[in-house]
C-alpha angles and dihedrals in degrees: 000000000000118000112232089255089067095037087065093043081053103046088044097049086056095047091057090039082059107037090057088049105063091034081063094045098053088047094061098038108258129151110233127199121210128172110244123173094332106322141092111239130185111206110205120219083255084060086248109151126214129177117236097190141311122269108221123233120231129196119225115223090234087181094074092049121107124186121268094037122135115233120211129178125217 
């Protein structure tokens, strides 16, 4: 297990990883997508959005879960 010391060096170091690359991506002129509130966006070097399609929602049945079950999803 990781201490929580390690947990934030993690979780910076990932901010910084991802904040350079798209920095990188909009200078030389690529569209990046990025999952925001339920959609799928592509943001456009010119900072322009546009929505590639909606991800749905579903709802888990949480009466029929017992504790030790592994959950997948397909």
């Amino acid at each position: 297990m990781l201490s929580s010391r390690e947990d934030n060096a993690l979780l910076d170091s990932a901010k910084i990883a991802s904040s350079k690359a798209v920095r990188s991506s909009m200078a030389l002129g690529i569209t990046i997508k990025v999952i925001r509130d339920h959609e799928i966006i592509a943001v456009n070097p010119d900072r322009s959005i546009k929505v590639i399609r909606k991800i749905a929602k579903t709802s888990i049945d949480v009466s029929s879960l017992r504790k030790g079950m592994i959950l997948e999803r397909k």
